[in-house]
Backbone atoms as SQL, in Angstrom:
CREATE TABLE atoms (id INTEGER PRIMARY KEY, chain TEXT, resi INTEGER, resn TEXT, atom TEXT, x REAL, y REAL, z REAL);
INSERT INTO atoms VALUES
  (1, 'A', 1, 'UNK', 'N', -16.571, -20.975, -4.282),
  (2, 'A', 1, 'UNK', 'CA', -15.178, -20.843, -4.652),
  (3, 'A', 1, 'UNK', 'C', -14.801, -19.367, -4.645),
  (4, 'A', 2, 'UNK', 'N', -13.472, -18.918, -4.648),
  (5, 'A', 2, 'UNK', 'CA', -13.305, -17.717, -3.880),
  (6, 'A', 2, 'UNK', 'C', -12.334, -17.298, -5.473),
  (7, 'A', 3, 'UNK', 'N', -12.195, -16.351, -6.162),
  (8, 'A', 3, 'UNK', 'CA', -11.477, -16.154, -7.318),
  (9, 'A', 3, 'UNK', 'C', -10.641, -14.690, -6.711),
  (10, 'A', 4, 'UNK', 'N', -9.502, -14.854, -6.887),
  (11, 'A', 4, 'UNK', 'CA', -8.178, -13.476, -6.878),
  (12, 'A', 4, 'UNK', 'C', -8.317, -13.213, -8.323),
  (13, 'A', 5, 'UNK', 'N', -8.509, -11.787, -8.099),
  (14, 'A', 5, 'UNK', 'CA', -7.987, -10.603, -9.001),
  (15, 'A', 5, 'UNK', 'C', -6.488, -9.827, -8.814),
  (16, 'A', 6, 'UNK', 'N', -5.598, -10.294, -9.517),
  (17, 'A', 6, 'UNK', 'CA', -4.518, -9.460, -9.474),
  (18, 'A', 6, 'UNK', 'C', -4.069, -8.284, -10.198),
  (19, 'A', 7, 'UNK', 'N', -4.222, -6.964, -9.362),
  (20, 'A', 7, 'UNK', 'CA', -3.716, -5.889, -10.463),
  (21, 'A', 7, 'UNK', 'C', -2.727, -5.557, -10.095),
  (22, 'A', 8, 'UNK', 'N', -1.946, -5.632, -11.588),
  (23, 'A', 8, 'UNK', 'CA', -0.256, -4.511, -11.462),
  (24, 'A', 8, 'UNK', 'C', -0.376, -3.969, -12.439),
  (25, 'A', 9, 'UNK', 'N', -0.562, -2.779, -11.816),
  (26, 'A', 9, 'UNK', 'CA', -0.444, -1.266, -12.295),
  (27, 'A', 9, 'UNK', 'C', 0.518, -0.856, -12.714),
  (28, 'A', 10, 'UNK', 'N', 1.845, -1.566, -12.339),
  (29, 'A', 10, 'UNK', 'CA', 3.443, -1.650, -12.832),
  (30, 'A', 10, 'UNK', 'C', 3.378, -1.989, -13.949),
  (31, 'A', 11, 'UNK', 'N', 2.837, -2.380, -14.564),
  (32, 'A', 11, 'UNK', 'CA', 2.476, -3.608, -15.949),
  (33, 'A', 11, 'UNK', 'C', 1.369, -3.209, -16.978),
  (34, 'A', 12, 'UNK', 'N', 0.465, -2.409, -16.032),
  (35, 'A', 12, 'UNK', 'CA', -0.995, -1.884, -16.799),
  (36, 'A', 12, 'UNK', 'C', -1.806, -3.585, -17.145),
  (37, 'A', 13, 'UNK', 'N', -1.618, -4.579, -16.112),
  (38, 'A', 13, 'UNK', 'CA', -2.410, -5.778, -16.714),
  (39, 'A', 13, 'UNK', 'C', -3.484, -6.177, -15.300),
  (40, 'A', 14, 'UNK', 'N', -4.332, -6.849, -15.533),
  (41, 'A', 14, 'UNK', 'CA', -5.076, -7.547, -14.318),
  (42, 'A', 14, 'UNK', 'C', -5.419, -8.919, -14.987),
  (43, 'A', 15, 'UNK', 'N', -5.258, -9.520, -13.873),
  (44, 'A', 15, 'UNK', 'CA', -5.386, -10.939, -14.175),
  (45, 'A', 15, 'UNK', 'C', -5.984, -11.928, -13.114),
  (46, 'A', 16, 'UNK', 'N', -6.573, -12.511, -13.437),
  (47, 'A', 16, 'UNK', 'CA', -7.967, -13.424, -12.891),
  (48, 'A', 16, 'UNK', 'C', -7.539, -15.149, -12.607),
  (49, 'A', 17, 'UNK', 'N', -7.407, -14.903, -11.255),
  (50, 'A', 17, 'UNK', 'CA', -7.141, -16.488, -10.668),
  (51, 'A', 17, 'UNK', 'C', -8.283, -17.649, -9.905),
  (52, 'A', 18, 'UNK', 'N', -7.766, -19.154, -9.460),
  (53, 'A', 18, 'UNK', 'CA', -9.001, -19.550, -9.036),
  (54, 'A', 18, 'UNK', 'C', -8.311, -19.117, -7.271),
  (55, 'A', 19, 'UNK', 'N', -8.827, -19.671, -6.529),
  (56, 'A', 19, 'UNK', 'CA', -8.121, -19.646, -4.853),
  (57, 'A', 19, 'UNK', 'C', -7.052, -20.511, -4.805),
  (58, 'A', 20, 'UNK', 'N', -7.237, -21.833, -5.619),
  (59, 'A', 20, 'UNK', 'CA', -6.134, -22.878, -4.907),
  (60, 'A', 20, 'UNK', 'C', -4.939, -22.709, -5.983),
  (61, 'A', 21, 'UNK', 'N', -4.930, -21.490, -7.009),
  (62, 'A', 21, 'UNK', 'CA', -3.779, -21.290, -7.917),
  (63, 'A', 21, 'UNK', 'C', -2.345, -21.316, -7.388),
  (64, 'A', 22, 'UNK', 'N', -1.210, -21.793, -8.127),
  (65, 'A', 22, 'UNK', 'CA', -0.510, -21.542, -7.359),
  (66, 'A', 22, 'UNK', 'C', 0.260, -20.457, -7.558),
  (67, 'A', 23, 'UNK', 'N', 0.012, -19.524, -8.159),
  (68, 'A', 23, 'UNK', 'CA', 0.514, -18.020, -8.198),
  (69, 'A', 23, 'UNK', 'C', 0.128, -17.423, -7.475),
  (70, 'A', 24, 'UNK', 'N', -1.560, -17.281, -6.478),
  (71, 'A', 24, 'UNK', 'CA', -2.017, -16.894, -5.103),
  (72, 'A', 24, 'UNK', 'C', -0.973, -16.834, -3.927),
  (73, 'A', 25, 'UNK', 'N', -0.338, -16.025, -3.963),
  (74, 'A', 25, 'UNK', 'CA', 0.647, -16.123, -2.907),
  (75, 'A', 25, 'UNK', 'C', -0.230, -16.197, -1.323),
  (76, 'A', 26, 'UNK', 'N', 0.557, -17.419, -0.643),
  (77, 'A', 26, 'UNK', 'CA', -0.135, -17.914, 0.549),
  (78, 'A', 26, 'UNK', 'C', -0.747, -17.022, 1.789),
  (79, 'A', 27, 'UNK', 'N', 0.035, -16.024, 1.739),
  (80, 'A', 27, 'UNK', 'CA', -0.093, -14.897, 2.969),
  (81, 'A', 27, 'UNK', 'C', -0.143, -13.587, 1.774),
  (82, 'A', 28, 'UNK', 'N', -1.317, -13.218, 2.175),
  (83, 'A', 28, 'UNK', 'CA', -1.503, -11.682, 1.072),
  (84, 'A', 28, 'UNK', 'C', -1.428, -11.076, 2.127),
  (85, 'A', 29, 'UNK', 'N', -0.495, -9.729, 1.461),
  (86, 'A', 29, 'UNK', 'CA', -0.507, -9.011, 2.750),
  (87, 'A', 29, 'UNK', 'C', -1.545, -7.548, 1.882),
  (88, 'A', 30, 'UNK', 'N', -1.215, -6.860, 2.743),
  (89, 'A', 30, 'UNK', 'CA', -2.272, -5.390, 2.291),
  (90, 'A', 30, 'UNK', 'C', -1.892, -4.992, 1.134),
  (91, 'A', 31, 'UNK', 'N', -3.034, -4.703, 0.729),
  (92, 'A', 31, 'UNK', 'CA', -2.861, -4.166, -0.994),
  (93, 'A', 31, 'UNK', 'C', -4.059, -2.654, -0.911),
  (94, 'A', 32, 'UNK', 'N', -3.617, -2.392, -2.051),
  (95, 'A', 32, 'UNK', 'CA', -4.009, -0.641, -2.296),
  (96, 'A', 32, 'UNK', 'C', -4.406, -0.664, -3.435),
  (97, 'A', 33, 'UNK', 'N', -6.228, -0.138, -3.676),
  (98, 'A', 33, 'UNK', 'CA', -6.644, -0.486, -5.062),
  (99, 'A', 33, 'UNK', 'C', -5.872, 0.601, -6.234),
  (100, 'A', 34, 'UNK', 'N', -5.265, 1.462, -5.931),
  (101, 'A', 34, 'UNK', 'CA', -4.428, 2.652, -6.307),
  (102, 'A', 34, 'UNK', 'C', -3.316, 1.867, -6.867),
  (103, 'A', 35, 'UNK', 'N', -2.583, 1.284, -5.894),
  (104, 'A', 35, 'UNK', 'CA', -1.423, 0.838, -5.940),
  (105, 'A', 35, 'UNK', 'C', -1.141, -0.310, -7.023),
  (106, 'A', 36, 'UNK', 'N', -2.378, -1.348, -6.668),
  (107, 'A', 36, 'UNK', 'CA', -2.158, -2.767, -6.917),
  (108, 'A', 36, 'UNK', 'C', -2.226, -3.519, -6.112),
  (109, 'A', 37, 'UNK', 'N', -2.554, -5.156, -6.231),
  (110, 'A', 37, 'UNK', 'CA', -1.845, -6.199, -5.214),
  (111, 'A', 37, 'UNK', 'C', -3.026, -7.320, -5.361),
  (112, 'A', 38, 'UNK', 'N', -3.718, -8.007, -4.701),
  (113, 'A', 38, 'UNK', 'CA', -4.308, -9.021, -4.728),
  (114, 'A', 38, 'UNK', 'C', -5.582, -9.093, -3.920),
  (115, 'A', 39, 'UNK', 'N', -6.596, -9.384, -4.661),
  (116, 'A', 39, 'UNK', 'CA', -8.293, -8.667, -4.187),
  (117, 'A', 39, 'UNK', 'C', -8.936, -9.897, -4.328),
  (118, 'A', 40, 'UNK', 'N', -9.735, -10.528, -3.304),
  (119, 'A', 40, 'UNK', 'CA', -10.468, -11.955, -3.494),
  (120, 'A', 40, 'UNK', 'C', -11.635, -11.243, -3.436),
  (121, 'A', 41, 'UNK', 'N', -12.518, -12.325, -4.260),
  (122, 'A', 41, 'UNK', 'CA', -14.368, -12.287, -4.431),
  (123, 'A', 41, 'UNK', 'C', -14.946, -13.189, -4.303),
  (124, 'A', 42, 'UNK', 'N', -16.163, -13.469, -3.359),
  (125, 'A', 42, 'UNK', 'CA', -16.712, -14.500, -3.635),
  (126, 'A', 42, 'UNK', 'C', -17.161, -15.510, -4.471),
  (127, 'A', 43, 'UNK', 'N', -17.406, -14.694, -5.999),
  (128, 'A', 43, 'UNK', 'CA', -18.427, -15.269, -6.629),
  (129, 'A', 43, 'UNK', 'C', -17.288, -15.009, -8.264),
  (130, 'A', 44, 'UNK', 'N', -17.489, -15.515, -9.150),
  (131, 'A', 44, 'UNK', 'CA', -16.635, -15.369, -10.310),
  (132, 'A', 44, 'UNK', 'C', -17.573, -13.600, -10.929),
  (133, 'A', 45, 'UNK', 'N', -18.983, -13.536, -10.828),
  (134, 'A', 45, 'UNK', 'CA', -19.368, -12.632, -11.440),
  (135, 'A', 45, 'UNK', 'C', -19.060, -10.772, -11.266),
  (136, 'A', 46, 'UNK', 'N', -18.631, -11.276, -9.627),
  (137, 'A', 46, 'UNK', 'CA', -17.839, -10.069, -9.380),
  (138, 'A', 46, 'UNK', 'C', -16.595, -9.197, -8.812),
  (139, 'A', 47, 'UNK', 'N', -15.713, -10.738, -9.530),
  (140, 'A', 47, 'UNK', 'CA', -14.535, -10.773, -9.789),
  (141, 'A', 47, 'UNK', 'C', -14.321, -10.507, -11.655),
  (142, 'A', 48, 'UNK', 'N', -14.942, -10.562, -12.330),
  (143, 'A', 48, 'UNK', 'CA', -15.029, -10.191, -13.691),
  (144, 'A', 48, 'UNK', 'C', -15.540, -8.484, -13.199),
  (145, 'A', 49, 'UNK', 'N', -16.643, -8.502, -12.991),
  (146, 'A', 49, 'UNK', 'CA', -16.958, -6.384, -12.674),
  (147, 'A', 49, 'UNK', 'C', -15.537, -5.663, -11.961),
  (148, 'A', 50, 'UNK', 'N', -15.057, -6.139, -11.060),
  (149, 'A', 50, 'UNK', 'CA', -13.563, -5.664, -10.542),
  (150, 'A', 50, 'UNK', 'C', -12.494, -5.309, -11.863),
  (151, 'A', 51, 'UNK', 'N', -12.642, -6.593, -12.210),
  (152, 'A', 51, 'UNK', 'CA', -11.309, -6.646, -13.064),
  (153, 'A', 51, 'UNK', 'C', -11.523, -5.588, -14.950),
  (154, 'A', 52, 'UNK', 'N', -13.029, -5.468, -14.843),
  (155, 'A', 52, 'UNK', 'CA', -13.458, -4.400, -15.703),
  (156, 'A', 52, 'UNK', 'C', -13.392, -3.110, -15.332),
  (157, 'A', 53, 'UNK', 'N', -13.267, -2.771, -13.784),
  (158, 'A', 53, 'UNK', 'CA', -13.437, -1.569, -13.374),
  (159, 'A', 53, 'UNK', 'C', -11.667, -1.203, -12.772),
  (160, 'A', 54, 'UNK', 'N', -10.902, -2.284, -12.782),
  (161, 'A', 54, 'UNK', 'CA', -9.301, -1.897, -12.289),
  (162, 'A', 54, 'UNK', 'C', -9.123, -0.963, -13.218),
  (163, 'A', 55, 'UNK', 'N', -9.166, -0.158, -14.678),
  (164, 'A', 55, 'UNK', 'CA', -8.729, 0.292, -14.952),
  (165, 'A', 55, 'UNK', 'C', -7.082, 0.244, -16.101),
  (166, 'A', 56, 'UNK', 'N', -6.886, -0.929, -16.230),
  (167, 'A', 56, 'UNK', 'CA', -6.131, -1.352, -17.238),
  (168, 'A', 56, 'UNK', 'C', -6.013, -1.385, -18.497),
  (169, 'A', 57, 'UNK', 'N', -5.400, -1.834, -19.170),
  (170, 'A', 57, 'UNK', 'CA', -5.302, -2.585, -20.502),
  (171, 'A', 57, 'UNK', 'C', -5.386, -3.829, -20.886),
  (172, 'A', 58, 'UNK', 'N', -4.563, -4.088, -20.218),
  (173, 'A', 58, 'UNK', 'CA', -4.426, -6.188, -20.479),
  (174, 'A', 58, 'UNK', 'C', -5.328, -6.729, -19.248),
  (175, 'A', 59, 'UNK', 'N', -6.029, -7.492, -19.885),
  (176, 'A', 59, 'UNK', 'CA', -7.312, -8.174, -18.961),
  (177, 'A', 59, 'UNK', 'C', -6.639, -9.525, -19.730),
  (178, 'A', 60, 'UNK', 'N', -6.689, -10.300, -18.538),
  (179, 'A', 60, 'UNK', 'CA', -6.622, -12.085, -18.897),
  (180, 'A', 60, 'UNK', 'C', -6.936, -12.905, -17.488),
  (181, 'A', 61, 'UNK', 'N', -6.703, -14.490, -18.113),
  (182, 'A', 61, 'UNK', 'CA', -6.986, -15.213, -17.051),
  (183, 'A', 61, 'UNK', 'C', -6.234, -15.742, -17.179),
  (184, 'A', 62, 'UNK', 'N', -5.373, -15.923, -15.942),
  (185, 'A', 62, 'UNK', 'CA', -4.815, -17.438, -15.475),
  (186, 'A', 62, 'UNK', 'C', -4.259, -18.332, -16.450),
  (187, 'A', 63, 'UNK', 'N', -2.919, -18.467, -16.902),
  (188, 'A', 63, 'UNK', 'CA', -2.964, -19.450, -17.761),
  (189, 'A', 63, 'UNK', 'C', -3.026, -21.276, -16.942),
  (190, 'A', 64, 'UNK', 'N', -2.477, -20.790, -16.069),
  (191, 'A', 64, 'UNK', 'CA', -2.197, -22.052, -14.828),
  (192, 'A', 64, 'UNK', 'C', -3.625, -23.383, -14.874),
  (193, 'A', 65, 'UNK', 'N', -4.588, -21.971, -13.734),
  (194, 'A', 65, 'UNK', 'CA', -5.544, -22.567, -13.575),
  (195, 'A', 65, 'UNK', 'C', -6.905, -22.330, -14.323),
  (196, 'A', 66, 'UNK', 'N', -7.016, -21.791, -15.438),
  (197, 'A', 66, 'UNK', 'CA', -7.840, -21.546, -16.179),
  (198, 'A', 66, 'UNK', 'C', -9.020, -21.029, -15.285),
  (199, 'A', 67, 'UNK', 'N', -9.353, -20.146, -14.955),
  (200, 'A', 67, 'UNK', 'CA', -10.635, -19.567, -13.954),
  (201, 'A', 67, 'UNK', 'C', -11.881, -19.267, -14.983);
């Protein structure tokens, strides 16, 4: 299973999705780890190390799809 990390840096939050969420917007286009935008991982364990190392404040998951 493939888990999205979303950071907005606009917001200071990152937040942790599954693949078939429907907040995963269908066509990701390029994202900038600077910037923000939407980062897939193979594995849930290092999609949690990402989302520790984005650099934020607000860390959560998904209320949708519970990841």
């Amino acid at each position: 299973m493939i888990y999205w990390v979303h950071i907005a840096r606009s917001i200071d939050r990152v937040t942790l999705h599954k693949e078939r969420c429907s907040e995963v917007p269908a066509n990701v286009f390029s994202s900038d780890f600077w910037e923000g935008g939407w980062f897939d991982y193979p594995d849930k364990e290092r999609a949690l190390r990402a989302m520790e190392q984005a650099g934020t404040n607000v860390q959560r998951r998904c209320a949708l799809c519970r990841p």
